[in-house]
C-alpha positions as CSV (number, residue, x, y, z in Angstrom):
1,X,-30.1,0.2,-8.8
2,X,-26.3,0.0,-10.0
3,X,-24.9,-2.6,-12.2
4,X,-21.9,-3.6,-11.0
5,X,-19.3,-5.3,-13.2
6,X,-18.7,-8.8,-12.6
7,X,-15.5,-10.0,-13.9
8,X,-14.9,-13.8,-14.5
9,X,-11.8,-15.8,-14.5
10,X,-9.5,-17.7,-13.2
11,X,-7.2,-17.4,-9.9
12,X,-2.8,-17.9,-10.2
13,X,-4.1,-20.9,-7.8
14,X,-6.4,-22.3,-9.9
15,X,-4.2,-21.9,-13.0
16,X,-1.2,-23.6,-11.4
17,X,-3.2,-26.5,-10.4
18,X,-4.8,-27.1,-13.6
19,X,-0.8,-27.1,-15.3
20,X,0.4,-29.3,-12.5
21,X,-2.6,-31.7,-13.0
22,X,-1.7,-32.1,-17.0
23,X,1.9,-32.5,-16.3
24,X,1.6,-35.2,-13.9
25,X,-1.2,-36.9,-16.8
26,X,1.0,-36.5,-19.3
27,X,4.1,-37.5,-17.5
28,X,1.5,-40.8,-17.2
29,X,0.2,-41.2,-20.4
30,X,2.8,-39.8,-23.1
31,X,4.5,-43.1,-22.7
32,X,1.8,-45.2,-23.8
33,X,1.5,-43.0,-27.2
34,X,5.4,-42.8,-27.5
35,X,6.7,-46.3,-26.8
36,X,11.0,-46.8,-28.4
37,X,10.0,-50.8,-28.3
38,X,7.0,-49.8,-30.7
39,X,9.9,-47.7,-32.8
40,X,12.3,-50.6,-32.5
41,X,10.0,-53.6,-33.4
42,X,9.2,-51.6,-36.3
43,X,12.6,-50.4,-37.8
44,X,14.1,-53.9,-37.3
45,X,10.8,-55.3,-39.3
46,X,11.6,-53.0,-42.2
47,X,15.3,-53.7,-42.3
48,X,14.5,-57.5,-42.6
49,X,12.0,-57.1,-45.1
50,X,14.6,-54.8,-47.3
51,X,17.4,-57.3,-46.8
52,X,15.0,-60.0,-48.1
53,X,14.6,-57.5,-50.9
54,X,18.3,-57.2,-51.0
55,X,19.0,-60.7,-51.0
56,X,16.6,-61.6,-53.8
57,X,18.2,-58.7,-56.1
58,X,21.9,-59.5,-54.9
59,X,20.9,-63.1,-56.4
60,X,19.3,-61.9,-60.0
61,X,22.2,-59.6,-60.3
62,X,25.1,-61.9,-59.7
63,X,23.5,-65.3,-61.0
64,X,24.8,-66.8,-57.3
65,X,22.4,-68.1,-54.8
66,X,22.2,-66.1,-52.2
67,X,21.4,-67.2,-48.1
68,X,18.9,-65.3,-46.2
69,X,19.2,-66.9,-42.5
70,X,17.3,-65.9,-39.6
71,X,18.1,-67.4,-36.1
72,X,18.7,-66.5,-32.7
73,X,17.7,-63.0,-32.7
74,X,19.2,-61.5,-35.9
75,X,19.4,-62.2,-39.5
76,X,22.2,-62.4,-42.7
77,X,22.8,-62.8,-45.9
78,X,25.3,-65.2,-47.2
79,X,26.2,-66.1,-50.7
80,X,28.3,-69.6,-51.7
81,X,31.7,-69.6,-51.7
82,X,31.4,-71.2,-55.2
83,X,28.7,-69.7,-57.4
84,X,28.0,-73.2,-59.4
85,X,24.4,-73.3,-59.3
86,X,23.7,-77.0,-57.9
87,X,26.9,-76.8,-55.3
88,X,25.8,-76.1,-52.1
89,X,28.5,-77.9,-50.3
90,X,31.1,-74.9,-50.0
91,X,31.3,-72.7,-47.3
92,X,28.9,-69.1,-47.3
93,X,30.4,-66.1,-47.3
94,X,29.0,-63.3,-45.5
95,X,27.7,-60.2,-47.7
96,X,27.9,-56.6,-46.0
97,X,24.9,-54.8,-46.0
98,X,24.5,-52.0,-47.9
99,X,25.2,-49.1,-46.2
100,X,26.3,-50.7,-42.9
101,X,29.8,-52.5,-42.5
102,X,28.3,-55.4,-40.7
103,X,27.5,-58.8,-42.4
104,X,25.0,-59.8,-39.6
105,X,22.3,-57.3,-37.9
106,X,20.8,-58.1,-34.7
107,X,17.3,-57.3,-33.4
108,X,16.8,-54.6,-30.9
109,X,16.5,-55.7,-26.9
110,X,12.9,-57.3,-26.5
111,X,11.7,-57.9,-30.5
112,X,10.9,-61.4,-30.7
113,X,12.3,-63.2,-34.3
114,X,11.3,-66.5,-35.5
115,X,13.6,-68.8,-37.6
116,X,13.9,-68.5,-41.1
117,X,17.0,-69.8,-43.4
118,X,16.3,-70.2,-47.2
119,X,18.3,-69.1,-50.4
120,X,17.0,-67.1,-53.6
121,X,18.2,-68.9,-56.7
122,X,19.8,-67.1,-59.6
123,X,16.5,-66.1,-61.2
124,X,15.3,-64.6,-57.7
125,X,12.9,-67.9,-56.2
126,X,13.1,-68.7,-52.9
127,X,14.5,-72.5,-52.4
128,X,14.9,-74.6,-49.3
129,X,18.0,-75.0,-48.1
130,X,19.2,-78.8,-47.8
131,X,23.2,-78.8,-47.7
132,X,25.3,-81.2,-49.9
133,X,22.5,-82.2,-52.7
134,X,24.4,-82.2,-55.7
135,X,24.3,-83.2,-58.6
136,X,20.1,-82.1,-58.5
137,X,18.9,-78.7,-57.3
138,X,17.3,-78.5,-53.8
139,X,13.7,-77.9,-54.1
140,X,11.5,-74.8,-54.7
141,X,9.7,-73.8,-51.7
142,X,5.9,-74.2,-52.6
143,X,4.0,-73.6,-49.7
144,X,3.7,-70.3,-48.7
145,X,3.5,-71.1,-44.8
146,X,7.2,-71.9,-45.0
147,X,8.4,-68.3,-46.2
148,X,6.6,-67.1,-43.1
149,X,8.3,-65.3,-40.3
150,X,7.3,-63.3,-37.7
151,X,9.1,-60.4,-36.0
152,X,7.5,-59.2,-32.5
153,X,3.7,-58.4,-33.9
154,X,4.7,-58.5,-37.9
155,X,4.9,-61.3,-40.6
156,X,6.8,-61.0,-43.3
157,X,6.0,-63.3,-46.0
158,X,8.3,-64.4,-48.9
159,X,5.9,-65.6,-52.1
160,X,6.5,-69.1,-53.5
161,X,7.6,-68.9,-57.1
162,X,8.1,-64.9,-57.3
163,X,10.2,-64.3,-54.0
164,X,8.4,-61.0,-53.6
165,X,8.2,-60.0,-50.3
166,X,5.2,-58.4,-48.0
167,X,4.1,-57.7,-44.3
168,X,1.0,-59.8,-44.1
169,X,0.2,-59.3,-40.4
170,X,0.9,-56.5,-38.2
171,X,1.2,-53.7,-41.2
């Protein structure tokens, strides 16, 4: 009796079908992993929580309250036109962003953003906004719920007292 060789593999057929059956599944699936809405949602939630950042510094460096207003699908910072502490009835100015020459920035096509407007007094606490209050100061915002705001899946939250700002939701 002979042994004969037996050799084992795979045919040019066999091979091109296996290749055109991946590149049809990952033509299917790599969007799923790769998603530039998932990218988007994300880099606009990191610019807002560094202009927050911003705004809060800009405020402890300059003594001037300084605006951070969210609304309508983008966000700014704004400082008063007069920096007297209790005198909230001038006009804001808008303040560039660093890096970017653009006072307002707007969130990419289909990232959701709640309203948010509050200012960081000169020693870097968030306050609530209430226009034309002089001679006293408008109040410190104590409750923690109203430095909430949430960006497609994320929340950013802005601490009562400290100003320090977090994602809380979403991370």
């Amino acid at each position: 009796m002979s042994k004969q060789a037996v050799m084992t593999g795979a045919t040019l057929v066999e091979l091109v079908t296996v290749i055109l059956l991946l590149g049809i599944l990952a033509a299917f699936a790599a969007p799923r992993f790769f998603s530039k809405s998932d990218f988007d949602s994300r880099g606009f939630f990191e610019l807002s929580l560094s202009a927050v950042r911003f705004a809060q510094k800009l405020a402890i460096t300059t003594g001037c309250d300084t605006r951070m207003l969210f609304q309508a699908g983008s966000f700014s910072i704004r400082q008063w036109s007069t920096c007297i502490p209790a005198d909230h009835t001038s006009a804001t100015n808008a303040v560039l962003q660093p890096g970017a020459n653009n006072p307002v920035s707007d969130a990419p096509a289909g990232v959701a953003i709640g309203d948010l407007d509050f200012f960081f007094d000169s020693i870097g606490r968030p306050r609530a906004v209430l226009l034309a209050v002089p001679p006293s100061r408008p109040p410190l915002i104590s409750n923690p719920a109203n430095l909430q705001l949430s960006i497609a899946s994320r929340t950013l939250q802005v601490e009562p007292e400290t100003g320090f700002t977090r994602c809380i939701a979403g991370c």
